[in-house]
C-alpha positions in Angstrom: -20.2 34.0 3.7 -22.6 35.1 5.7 -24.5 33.1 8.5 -27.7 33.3 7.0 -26.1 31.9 3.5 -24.1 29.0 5.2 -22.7 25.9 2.7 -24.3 22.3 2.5 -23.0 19.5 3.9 -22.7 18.8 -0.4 -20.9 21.8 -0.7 -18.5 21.1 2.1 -18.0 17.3 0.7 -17.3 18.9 -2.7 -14.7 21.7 -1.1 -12.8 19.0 0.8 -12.6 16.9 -2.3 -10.8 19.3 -4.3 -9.1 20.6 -1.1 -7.8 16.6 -1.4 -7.0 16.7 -5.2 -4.9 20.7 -4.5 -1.9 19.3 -3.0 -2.0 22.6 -0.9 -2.2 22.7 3.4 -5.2 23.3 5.0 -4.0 26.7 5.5 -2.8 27.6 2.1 -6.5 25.7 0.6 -8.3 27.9 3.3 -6.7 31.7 2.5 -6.7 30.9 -1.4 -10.3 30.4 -1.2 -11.6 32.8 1.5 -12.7 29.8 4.0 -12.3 29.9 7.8 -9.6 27.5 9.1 -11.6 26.2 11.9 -14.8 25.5 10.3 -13.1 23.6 7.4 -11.1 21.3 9.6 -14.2 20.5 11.1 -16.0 19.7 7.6 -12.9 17.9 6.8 -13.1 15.5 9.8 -17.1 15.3 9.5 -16.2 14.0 5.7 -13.9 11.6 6.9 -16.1 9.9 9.6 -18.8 9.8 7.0 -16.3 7.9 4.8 -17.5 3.8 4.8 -14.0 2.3 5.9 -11.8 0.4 3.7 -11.8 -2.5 5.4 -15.9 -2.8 5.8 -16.3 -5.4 2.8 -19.7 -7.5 3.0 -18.8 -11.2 4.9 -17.3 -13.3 2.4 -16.6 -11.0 -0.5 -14.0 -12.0 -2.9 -10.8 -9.8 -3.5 -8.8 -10.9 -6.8 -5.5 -11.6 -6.5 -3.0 -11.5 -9.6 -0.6 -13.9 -9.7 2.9 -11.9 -10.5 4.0 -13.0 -13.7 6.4 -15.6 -13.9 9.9 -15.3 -15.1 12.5 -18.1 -16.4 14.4 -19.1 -13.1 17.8 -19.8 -13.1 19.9 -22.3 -10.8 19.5 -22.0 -7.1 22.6 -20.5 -6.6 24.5 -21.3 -2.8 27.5 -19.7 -1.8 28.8 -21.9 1.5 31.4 -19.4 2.1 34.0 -17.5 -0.5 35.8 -20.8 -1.9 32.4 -23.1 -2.3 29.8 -22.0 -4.5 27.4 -25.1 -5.6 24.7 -24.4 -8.3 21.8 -26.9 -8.6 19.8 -27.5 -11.6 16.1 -25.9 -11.2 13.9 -28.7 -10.0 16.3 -30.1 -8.3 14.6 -32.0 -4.9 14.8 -30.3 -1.8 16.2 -33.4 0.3 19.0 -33.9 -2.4 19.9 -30.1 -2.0 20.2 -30.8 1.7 21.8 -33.8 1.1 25.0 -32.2 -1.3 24.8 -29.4 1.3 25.7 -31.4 4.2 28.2 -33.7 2.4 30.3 -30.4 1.1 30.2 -29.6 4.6 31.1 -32.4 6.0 33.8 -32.8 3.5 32.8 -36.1 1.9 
């Protein structure tokens, strides 16, 4: 292209979007399309810059969160060591778990 037909800075946002979506290196992108190297990588980092960033959300904007769904538990299972496993119904408090825990270990 010659310097008195140069691209847009549309035209370079468009190339570097399906640069993006090619898969390809810049190289590869660049001699499949008949593009100087060095004057892409520079539209390629001007497009970048002129992306917002993905953490600039307006103060106090909401971000929904989805609860993974929820599947039928099981016992807590709790192996002590290779002889002692001790299975406790679900819902089972978390003081009497400690509680069984420490009296298996102290052998009671």
């Amino acid at each position: 292209m010659s310097a008195t037909n140069r691209r847009t800075a549309r035209q370079w946002a468009e190339i570097i979007t399906q640069y993006r979506a090619s898969g390809l290196s810049d190289t590869s992108y660049c001699r499949e399309h008949g593009l100087t190297l060095r004057t892409f990588r520079q539209w390629k980092y001007r497009c970048r810059a002129a992306q917002p960033k993905r953490s600039a959300q307006a103060p106090g904007a909401f971000v929904e969160i989805v609860p993974a769904p929820q599947n039928e538990a099981g016992p807590l299972r709790i192996c002590l060591d290779a002889r002692l496993i001790v299975e406790c119904p679900v819902g089972m408090p978390l003081d009497a778990v400690v509680r069984l825990i420490e009296a298996l270990r102290d052998g009671r």
